[in-house]
SEDRENPA-468174 format. One record per residue (C-alpha): residue number from 1; x, y, z. Coordinates in Angstrom, 3 decimals. Example, Ala and Ser with C-alpha at 12.3 -4.5 7.8 and 13.67 -1.06 7.14 Angstrom:
BEGIN
+------+----------+----------+----------+
! gumi !       c1 !       c2 !       c3 !
+------+----------+----------+----------+
!    1 !   12.300 !   -4.500 !    7.800 !
!    2 !   13.670 !   -1.060 !    7.140 !
+------+----------+----------+----------+
! end
This chain:
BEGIN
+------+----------+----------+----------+
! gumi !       c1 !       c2 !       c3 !
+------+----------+----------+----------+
!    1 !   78.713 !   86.644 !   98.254 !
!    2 !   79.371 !   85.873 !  101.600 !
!    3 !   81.614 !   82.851 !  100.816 !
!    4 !   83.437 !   84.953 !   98.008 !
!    5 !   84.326 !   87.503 !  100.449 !
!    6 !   85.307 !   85.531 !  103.479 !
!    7 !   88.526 !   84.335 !  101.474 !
!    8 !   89.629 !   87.856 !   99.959 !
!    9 !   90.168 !   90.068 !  102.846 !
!   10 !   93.047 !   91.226 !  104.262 !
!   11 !   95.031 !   93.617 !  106.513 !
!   12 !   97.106 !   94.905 !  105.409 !
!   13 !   99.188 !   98.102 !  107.210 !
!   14 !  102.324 !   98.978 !  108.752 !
!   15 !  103.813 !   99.637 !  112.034 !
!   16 !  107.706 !   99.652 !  113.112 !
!   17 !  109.419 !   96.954 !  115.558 !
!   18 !  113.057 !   98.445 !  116.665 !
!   19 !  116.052 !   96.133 !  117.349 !
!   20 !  115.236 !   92.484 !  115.291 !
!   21 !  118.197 !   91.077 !  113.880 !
!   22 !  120.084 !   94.008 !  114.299 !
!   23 !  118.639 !   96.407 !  112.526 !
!   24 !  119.424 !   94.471 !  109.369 !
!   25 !  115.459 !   93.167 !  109.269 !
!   26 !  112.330 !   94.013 !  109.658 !
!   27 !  109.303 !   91.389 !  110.807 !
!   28 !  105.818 !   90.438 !  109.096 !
!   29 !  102.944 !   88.069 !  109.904 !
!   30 !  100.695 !   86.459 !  108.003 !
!   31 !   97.309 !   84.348 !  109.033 !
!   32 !   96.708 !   80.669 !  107.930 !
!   33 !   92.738 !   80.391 !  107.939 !
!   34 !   93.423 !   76.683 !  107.404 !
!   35 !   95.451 !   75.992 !  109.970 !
!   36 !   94.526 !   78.038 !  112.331 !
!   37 !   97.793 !   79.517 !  112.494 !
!   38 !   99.582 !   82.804 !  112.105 !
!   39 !  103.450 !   82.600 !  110.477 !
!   40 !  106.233 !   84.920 !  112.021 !
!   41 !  108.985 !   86.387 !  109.532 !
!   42 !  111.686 !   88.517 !  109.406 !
!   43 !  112.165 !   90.753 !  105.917 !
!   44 !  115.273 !   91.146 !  104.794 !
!   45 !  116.006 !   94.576 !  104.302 !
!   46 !  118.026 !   94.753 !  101.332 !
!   47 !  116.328 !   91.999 !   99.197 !
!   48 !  113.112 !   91.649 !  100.728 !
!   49 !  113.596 !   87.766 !  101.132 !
!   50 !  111.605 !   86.280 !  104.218 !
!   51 !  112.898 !   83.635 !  107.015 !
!   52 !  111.086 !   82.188 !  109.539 !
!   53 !  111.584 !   83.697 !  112.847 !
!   54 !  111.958 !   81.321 !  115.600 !
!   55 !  109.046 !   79.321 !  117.265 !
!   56 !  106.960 !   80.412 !  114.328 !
!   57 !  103.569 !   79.495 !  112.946 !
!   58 !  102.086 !   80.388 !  116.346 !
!   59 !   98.862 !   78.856 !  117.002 !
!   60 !   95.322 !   81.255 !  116.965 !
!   61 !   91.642 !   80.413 !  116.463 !
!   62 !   89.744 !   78.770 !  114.281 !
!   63 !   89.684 !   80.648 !  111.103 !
!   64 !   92.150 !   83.425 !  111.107 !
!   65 !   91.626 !   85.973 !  108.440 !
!   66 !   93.263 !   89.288 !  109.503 !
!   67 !   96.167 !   90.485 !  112.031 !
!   68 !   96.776 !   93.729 !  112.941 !
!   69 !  100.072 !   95.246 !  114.975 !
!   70 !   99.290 !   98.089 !  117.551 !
!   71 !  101.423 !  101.459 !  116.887 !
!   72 !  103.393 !  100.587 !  120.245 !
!   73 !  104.595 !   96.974 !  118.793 !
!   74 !  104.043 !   95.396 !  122.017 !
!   75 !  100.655 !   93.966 !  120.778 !
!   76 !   98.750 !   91.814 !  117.615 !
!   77 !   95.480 !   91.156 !  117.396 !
!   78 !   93.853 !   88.713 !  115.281 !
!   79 !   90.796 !   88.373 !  114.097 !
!   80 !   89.446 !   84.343 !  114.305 !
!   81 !   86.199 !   84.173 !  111.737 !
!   82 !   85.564 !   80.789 !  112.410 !
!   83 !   84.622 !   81.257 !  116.146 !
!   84 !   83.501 !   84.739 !  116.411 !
!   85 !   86.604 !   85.900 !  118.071 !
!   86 !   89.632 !   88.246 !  118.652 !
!   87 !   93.144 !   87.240 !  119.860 !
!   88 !   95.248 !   88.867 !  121.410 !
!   89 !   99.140 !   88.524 !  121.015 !
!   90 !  101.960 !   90.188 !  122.869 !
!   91 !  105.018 !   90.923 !  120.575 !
!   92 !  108.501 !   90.142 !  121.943 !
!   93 !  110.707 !   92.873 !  122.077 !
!   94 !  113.396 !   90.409 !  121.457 !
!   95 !  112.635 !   88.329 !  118.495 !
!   96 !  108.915 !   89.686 !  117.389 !
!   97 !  107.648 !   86.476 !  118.417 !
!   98 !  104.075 !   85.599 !  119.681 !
!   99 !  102.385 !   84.970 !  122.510 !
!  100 !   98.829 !   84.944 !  123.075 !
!  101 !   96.547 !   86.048 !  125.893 !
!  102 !   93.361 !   84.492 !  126.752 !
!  103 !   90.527 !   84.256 !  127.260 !
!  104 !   89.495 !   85.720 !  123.364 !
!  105 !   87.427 !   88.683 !  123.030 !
!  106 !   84.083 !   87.505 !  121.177 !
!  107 !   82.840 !   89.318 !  118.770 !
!  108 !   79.883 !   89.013 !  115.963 !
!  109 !   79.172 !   86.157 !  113.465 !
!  110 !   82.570 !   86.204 !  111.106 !
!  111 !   84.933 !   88.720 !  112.056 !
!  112 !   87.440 !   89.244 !  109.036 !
!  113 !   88.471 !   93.057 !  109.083 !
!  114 !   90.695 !   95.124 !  110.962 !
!  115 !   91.587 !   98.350 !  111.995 !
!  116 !   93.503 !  100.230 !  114.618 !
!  117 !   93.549 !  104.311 !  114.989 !
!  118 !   96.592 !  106.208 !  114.181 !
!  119 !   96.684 !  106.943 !  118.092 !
!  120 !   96.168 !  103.321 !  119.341 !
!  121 !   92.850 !  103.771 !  121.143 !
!  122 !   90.418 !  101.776 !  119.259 !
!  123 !   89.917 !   98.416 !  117.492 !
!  124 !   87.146 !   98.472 !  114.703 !
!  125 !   86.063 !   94.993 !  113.889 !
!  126 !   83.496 !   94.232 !  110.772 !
!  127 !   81.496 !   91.322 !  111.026 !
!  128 !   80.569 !   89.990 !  107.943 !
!  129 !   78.244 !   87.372 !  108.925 !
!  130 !   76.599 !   89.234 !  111.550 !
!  131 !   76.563 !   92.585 !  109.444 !
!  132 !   78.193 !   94.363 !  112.099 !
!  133 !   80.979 !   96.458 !  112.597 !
!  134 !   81.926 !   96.408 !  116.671 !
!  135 !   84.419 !   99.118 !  118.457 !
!  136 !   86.533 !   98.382 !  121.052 !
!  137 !   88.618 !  100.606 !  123.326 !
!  138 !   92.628 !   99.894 !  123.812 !
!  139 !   94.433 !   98.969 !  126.919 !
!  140 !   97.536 !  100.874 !  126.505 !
!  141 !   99.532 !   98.828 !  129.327 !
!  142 !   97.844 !   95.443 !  128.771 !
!  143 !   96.898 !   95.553 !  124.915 !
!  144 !   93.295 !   94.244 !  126.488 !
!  145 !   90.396 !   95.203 !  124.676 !
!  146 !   86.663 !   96.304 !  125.755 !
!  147 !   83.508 !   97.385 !  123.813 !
!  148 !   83.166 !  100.938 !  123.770 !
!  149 !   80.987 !  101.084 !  121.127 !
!  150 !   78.249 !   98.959 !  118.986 !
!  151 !   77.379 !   96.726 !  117.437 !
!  152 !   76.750 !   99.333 !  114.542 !
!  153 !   74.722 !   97.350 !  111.485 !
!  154 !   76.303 !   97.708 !  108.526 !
!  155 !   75.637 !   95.447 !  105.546 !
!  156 !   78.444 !   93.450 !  105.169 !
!  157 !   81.195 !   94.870 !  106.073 !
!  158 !   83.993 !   93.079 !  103.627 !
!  159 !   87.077 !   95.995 !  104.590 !
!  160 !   87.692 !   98.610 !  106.761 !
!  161 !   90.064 !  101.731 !  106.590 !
!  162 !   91.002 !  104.383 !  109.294 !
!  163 !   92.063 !  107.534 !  107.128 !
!  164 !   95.365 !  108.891 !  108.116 !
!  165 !   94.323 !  111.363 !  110.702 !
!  166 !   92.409 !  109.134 !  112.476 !
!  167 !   89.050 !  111.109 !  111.989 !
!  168 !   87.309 !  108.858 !  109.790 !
!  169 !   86.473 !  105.209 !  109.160 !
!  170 !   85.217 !  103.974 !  106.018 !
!  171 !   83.785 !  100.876 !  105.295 !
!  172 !   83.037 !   98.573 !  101.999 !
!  173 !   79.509 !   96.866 !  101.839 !
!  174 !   80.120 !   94.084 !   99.633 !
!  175 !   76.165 !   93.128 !   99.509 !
!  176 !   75.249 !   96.809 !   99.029 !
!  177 !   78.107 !   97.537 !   96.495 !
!  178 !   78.741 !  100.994 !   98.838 !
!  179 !   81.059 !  102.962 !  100.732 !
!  180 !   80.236 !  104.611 !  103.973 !
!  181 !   81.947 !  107.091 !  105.958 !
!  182 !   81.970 !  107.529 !  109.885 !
!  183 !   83.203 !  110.345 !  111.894 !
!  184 !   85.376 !  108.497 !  114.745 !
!  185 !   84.217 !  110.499 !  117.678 !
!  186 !   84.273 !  109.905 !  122.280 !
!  187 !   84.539 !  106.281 !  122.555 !
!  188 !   84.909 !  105.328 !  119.444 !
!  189 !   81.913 !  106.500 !  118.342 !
!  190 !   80.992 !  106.272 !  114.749 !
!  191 !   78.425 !  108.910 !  113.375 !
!  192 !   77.717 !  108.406 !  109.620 !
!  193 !   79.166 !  111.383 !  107.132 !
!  194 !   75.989 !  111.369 !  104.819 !
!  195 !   74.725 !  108.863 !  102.324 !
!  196 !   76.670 !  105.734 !  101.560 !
!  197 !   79.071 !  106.056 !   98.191 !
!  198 !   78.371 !  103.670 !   95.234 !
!  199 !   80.963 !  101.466 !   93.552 !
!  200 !   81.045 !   98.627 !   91.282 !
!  201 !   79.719 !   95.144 !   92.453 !
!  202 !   81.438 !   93.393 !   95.298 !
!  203 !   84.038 !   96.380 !   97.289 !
!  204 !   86.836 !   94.149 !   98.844 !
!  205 !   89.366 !   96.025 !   99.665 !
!  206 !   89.874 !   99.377 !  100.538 !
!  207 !   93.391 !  101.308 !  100.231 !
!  208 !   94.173 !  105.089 !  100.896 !
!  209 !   97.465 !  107.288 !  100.070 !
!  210 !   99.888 !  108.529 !  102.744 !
!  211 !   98.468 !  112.174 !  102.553 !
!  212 !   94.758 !  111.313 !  103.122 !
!  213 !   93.536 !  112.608 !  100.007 !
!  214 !   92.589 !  109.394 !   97.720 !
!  215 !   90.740 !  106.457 !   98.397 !
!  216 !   90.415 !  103.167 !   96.433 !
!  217 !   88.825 !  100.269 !   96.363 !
!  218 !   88.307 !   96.834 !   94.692 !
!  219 !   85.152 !   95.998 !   93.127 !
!  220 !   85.483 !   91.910 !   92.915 !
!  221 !   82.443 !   91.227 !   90.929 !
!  222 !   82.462 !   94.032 !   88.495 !
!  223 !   85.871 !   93.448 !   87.523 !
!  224 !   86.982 !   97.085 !   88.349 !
!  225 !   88.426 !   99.647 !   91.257 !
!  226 !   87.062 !  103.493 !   91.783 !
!  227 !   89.063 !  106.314 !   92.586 !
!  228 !   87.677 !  109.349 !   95.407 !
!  229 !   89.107 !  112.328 !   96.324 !
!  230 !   88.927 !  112.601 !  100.027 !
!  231 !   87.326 !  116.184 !  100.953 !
!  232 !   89.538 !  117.351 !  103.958 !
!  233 !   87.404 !  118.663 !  106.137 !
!  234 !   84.477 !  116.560 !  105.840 !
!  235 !   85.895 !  113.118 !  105.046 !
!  236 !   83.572 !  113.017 !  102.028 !
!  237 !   83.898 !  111.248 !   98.842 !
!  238 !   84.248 !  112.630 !   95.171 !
!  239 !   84.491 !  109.928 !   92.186 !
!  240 !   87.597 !  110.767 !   90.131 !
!  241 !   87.303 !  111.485 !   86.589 !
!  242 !   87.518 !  108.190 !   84.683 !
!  243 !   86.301 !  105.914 !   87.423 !
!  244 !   85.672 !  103.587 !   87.572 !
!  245 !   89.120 !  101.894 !   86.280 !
!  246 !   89.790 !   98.723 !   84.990 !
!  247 !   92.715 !   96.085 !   85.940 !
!  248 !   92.204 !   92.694 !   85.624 !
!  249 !   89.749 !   90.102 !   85.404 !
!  250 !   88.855 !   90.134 !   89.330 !
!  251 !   90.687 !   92.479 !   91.404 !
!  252 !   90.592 !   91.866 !   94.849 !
!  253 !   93.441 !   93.665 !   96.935 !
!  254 !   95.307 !   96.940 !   96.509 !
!  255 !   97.510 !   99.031 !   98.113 !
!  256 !   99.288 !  102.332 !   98.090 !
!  257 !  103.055 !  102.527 !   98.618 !
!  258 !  104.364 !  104.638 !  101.514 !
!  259 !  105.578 !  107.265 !   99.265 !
!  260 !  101.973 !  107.866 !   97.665 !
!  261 !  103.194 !  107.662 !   93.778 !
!  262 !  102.059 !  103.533 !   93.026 !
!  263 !   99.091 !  101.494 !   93.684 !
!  264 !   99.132 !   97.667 !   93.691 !
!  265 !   96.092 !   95.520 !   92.318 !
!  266 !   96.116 !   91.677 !   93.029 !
!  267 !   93.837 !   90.201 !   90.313 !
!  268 !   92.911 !   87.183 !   91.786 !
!  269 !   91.658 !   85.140 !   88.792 !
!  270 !   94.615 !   85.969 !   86.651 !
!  271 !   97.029 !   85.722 !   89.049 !
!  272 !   98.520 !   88.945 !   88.031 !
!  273 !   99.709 !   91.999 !   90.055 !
!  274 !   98.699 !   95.580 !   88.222 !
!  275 !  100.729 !   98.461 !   89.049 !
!  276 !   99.604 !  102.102 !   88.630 !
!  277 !  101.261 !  105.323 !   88.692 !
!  278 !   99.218 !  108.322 !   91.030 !
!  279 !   98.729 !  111.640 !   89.659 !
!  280 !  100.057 !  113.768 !   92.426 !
!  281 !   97.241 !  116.060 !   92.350 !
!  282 !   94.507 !  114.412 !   91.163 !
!  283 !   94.932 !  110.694 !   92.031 !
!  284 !   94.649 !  109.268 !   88.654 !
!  285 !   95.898 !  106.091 !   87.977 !
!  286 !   98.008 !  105.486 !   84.701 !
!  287 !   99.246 !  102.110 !   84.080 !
!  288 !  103.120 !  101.317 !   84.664 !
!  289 !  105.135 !  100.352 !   82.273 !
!  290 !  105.598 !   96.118 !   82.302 !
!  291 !  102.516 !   95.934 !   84.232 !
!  292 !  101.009 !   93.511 !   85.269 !
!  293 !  103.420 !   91.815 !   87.118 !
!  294 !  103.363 !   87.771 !   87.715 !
!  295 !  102.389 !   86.392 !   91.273 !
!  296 !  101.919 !   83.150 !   92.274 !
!  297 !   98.464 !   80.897 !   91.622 !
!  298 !   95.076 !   82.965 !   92.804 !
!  299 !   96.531 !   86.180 !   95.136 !
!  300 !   94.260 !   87.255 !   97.387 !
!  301 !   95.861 !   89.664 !   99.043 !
!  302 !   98.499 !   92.729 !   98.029 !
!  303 !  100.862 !   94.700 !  100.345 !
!  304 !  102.967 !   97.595 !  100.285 !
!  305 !  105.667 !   97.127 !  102.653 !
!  306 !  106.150 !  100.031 !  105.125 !
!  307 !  110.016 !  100.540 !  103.940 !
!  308 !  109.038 !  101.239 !  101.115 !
!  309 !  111.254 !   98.782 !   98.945 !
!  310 !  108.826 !   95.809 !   98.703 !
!  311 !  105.652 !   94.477 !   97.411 !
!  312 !  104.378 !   91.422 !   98.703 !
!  313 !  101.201 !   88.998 !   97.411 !
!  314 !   99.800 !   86.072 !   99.367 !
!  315 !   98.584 !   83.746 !   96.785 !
!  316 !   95.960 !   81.583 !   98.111 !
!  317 !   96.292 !   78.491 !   95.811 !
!  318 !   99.783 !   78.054 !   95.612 !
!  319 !  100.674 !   78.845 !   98.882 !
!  320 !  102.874 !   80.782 !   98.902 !
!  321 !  104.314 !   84.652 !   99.551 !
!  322 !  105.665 !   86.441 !   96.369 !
!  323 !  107.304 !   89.016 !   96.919 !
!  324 !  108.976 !   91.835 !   94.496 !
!  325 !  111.219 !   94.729 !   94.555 !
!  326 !  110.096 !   98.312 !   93.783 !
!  327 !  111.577 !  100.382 !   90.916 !
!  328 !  111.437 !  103.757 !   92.719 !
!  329 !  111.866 !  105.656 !   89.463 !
!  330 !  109.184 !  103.797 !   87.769 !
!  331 !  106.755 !  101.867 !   90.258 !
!  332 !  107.704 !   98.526 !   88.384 !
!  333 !  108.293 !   95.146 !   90.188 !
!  334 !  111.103 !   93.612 !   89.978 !
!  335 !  113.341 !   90.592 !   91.212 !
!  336 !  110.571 !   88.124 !   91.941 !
!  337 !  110.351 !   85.695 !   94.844 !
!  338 !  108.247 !   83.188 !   96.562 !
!  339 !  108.227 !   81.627 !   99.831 !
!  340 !  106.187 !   78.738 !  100.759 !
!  341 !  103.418 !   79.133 !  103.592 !
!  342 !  102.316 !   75.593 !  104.143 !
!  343 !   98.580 !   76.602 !  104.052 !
!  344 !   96.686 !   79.564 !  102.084 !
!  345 !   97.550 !   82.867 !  103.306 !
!  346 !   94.522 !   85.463 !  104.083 !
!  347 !   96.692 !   88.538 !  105.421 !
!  348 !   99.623 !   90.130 !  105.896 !
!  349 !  101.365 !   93.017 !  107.979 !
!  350 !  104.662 !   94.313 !  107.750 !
!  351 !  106.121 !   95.737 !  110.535 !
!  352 !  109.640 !   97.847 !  109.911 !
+------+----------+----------+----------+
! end
């Protein structure tokens, strides 16, 4: 399980960078686990199409799996599962490039998920190896981080997911085939919201809609993805009616566009993208018409891009980026594209 899960995850999230290539582009990163890289690009805004930004791949360490951009844009952090580290990057205001600043932060045995508060105070970090999830408190001048809180055990923490408001974290147990839910609290603090929620075998990913109100996740091994309704107040979990849902063969990513209506499955054995329409009030996914959508060989990851406009897939075997174009009228995906990475992709965020 371990090794299943220590190629599917991914970060996936967005953030805004003002004033690259006039206005005309927005930037993205993605990790290289193999080459211990992390690629820079800018996003066309029109089409979507991605070029290399200059000085790009920038070197990280061993392993990268996940990146995630602070809300300010001055800082990335990266999480390096083959040496039990974090990196941190500063972002240039000028070009979006890289630059890292040691030493690393260590962390647990495999860290491969991460997530940043809607306010920029805390990193979470799950460590799948170490069955750990670790918090750690945000220099707002410096980007540096420090442990505030932790290490909380947590059986295998595969993905992570800050709601909205910043309240709550919940976290997919791909051994336990759970969801949990923490109250973020002082510090960091994580204080559990009741018992763990079931879900189909193997949670990898976990995605939830603009508003706060639905959550969904991947279950790898069973083939499937559940729908919750998020109670407001308490951050709790309520299966929707028909859940679990079925997509693909194994579905391993998903996300929710920014405007709420369309969730994105990467199946990762048919190397298919599903697309969904959302009930508005209920959250129930019906299937969109054309769907699914081809990707390249084996994605492993799906993103919604932040303007809105784009879906992108990091396909693990052919290496390679696909990228489509959103129908807003219909959530289909259109005008396919690919761009080659060099080395399997693990993660992606977009960054407007």
């Amino acid at each position: 399980m371990r090794k299943v899960m220590s190629l599917i995850l991914a970060a996936v999230v967005a953030a805004s960078l003002a004033g690259c290539s006039g206005g005309s582009s927005h930037t993205a990163y993605v990790t290289l686990t193999g080459a211990d890289q992390v690629a820079g690009y800018y996003v066309n805004n029109d089409s979507g199409n991605l070029s290399s930004m200059p000085g790009s791949p920038f070197a990280a360490g061993i392993g990268p799996s996940s990146i995630y951009v602070h809300p300010s844009k001055k800082f990335a952090y990266v999480a390096n599962s083959g040496e039990a580290t974090i990196s941190l990057f500063t972002v240039s205001k000028k070009n979006g490039g890289l630059v890292e600043v040691l030493p690393r932060t260590p962390t647990g045995a495999q860290p491969e998920s991460l997530e940043i508060d809607s306010a920029g105070q805390f990193l979470f970090v799950g460590c799948v190896r170490s069955n750990t999830i670790i918090v750690y408190s945000i220099d707002s001048g410096s980007g540096a981080l420090s442990q505030s809180f932790g290490p909380l055990v947590a059986s295998t923490p595969a993905a992570l997911k800050v709601s909205p408001s910043g309240k709550t974290l919940y976290v997919a147990s791909a051994d336990s085939s759970t969801i949990s839910a923490y109250s973020i609290g002082s510090g960091g603090s994580l204080t559990a919201l009741g018992s763990p929620f079931g879900v189909g075998q193997g949670p990898s990913s976990i995605a939830i809609d603009p508003a706060g109100k639905f959550l969904y996740v991947t279950n790898l091994l069973a083939g499937t993805f559940s729908g919750f309704t998020i109670d407001a107040n308490s951050g709790a979990l309520t299966a929707m009616l028909g859940s679990p849902f079925t997509p693909g063969t194994q579905p391993v990513s998903l996300a929710v566009d920014v405007s709420g209506k369309y969730l994105y499955i990467a199946d990762v054995a048919g190397s298919e993208i599903f697309a969904y329409s959302l009930d508005p009030s209920t959250g129930i996914p019906t299937v969109v018409t054309g769907s699914p959508f081809k990707a390249g060989t084996a994605p492993i990851f799906v993103l919604a891009d932040p303007l809105g406009k784009f879906v992108f897939a990091g396909n693990e075997s052919s290496k390679t980026i696909s990228g489509f174009v959103i129908d807003p009228s219909t959530g289909a995906l259109t005008k396919p594209t690919q761009v080659s990475t060099g080395s399997a992709p693990t993660s992606m965020f977009s960054v407007p």
